[in-house]
Each structure stands twice: as structure tokens, then as C-alpha cells.
N, C-alpha and C positions, 0 to 999 in steps of 0.2 A: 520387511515392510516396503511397502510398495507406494513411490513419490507418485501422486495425482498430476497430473499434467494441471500447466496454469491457461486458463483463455479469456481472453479480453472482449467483452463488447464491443458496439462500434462507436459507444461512449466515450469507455475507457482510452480505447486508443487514441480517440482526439483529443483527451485530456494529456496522454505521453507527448502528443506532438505541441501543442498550445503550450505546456510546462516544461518542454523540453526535459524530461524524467526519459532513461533510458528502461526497458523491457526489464533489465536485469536486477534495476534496484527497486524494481516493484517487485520480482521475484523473492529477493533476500528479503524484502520486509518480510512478505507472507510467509517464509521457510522459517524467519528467524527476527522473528519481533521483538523490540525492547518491550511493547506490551498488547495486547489481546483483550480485546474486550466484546460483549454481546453487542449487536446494536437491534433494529429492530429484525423480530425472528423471520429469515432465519440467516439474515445476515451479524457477519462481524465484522470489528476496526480493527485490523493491522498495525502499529503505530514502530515507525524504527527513524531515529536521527542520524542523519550523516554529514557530509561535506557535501555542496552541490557548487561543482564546477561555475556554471553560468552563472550562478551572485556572488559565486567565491567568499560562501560563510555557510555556518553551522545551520541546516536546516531540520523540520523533522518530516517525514511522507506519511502521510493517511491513507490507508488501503480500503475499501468496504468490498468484502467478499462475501460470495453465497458459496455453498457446498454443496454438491450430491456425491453420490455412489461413484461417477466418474471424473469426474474436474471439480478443479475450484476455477470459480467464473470470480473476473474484476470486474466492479458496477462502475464502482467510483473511484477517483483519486485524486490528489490534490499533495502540496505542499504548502508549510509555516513556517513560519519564523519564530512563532509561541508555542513552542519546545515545552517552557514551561505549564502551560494550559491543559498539555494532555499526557506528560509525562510526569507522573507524580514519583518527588526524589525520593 
């Protein structure tokens, strides 16, 4: 199976640099989501919790990605603190 290369818009990337979110934990979400869901077609949300350094507490990252044949493109992203709101236990 063959890993799609990930590419960011020029969105995207001012949202990595504004939220100080580094490439890679936008990566692991998208590889490896606590959850996936449709949003509109024919994107999807990413959703994975972690530790984030710079608040030095439990946050969770929102992905929204589009897919084709060759990449998964990042539109959007963002970081919460309402964990609870998109992760259902």
C-alpha cells in the first residue's frame, strides 16, 4: 500500500505557523485519527488529542482534508480544548 504524500495550502500553513502546530502532528492525525468523520463532500475531519507543548495541556487537532488520486491536500486546521465536543467517549 502505497502512503499519499500529505500538502498543505497556503491556508493551511498559516494556520501551522499562527497555532504553532508543528507539520508532523498534522501528519499523525491524518495517518492516525482517534476519529474520521465525512464533512462536506468531499472533504473530511481528522480528529486526534494530544499534549501541546506551547499551553502545556491536553489538547485535541482538527484536520479538514480533501483527497484525490495523488495527495491528501490540508484546507484547514485548528486546535481545542473541547476534547469533549468532538470526541465522543
Amino acid at each position: 500500500m502505497t502512503v499519499k504524500p500529505i500538502r498543505f495550502t497556503s491556508h493551511a500553513e498559516d494556520n501551522l505557523k499562527a497555532r504553532s502546530i508543528s507539520p508532523e502532528e498534522i501528519e499523525e492525525t491524518i495517518r492516525n485519527p482517534d476519529r474520521e468523520e465525512d464533512a462536506r463532500p468531499p472533504r473530511r475531519v481528522a480528529s486526534r488529542q494530544y499534549f501541546d507543548d506551547v499551553l502545556n495541556k491536553e489538547m485535541l487537532l482538527r484536520v479538514i482534508t480533501e483527497e484525490d488520486d495523488e495527495c491528501i491536500s490540508v484546507i484547514t486546521l485548528y486546535k481545542t480544548s473541547k476534547i469533549t465536543k468532538y470526541l465522543v467517549p
